[in-house]
C-alpha positions in Angstrom: -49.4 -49.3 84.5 -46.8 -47.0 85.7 -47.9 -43.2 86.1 -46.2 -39.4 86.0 -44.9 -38.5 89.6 -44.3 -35.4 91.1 -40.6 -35.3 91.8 -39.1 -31.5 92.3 -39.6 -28.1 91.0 -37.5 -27.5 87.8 -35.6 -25.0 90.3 -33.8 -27.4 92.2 -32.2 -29.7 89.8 -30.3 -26.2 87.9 -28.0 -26.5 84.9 -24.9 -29.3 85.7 -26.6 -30.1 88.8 -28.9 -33.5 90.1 -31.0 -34.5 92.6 -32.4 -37.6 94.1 -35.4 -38.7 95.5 -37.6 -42.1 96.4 -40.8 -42.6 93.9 -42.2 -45.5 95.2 -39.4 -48.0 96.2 -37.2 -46.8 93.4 -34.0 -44.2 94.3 -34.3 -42.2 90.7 -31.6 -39.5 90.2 -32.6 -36.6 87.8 -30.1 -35.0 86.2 -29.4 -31.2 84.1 -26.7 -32.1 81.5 -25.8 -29.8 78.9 -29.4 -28.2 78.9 -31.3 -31.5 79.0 -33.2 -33.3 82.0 -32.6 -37.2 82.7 -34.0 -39.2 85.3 -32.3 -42.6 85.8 -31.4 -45.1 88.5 -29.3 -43.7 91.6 -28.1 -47.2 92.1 -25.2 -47.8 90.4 -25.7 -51.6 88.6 -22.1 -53.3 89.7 -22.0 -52.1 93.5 -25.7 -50.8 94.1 -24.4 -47.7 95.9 -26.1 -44.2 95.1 -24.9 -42.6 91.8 -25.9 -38.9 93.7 -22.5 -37.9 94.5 -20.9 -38.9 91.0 -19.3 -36.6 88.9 -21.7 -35.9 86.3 -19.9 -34.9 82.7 -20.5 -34.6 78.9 -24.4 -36.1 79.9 -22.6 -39.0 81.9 -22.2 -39.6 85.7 -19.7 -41.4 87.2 -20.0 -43.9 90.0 -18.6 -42.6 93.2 -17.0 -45.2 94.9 -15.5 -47.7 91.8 -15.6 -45.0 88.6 -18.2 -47.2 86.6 -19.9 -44.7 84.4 -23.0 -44.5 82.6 -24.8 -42.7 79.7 -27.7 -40.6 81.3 -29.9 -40.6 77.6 -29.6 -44.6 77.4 -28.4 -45.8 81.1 -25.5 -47.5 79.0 -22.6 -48.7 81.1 -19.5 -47.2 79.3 -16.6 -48.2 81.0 -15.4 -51.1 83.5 -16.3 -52.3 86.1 -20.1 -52.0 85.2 -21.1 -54.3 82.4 -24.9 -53.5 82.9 -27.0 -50.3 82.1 -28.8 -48.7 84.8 -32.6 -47.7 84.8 -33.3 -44.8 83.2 -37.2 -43.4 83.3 -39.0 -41.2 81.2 -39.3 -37.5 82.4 -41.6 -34.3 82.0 -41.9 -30.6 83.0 -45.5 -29.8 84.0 -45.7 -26.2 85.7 -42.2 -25.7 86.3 -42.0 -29.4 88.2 -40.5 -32.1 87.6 -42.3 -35.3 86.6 -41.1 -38.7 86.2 -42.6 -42.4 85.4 -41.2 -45.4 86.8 
């Protein structure tokens, strides 16, 4: 059974802005869209490069290197040329950090 993590002060993930870290052996890529923490796979699921430098918009981010981009809430893939979702993990704030289960 997986358990909460400590991944970051709420500081350093601010509004429009992500970070990624290694829990475990899992890259996870938090992310502050429109007001709202996600915390999701930084591998992207058609090329397994890191989603970190993506452009992240209207609480979506964008693969860098082919444009495959995915819903942060579900993990969706929404456009070619991913055709499968992306982890996403559940997320906390405990005194003003960051937590996250994989």
């Amino acid at each position: 059974m997986s358990e909460f993590t400590r991944f970051c002060p709420v500081a350093d993930v601010p509004p429009e802005g992500k970070k990624a870290a290694k829990i475990n052996d899992t890259w996870v890529l938090v992310c502050n869209s429109k007001g709202r923490l996600y915390a999701v796979s930084n591998i992207c699921s058609h090329a397994t490069r890191p989603l970190l430098m993506g452009r992240m918009r209207n609480c979506a981010i964008t693969c860098p290197v082919h444009g495959a981009k995915f819903n942060l809430e579900t993990g969706e893939a929404l456009n070619l040329p991913a055709t499968k979702p992306i982890p996403t993990y559940e997320i906390r704030v405990v005194d003003d950090w960051i937590e996250v289960k994989v």
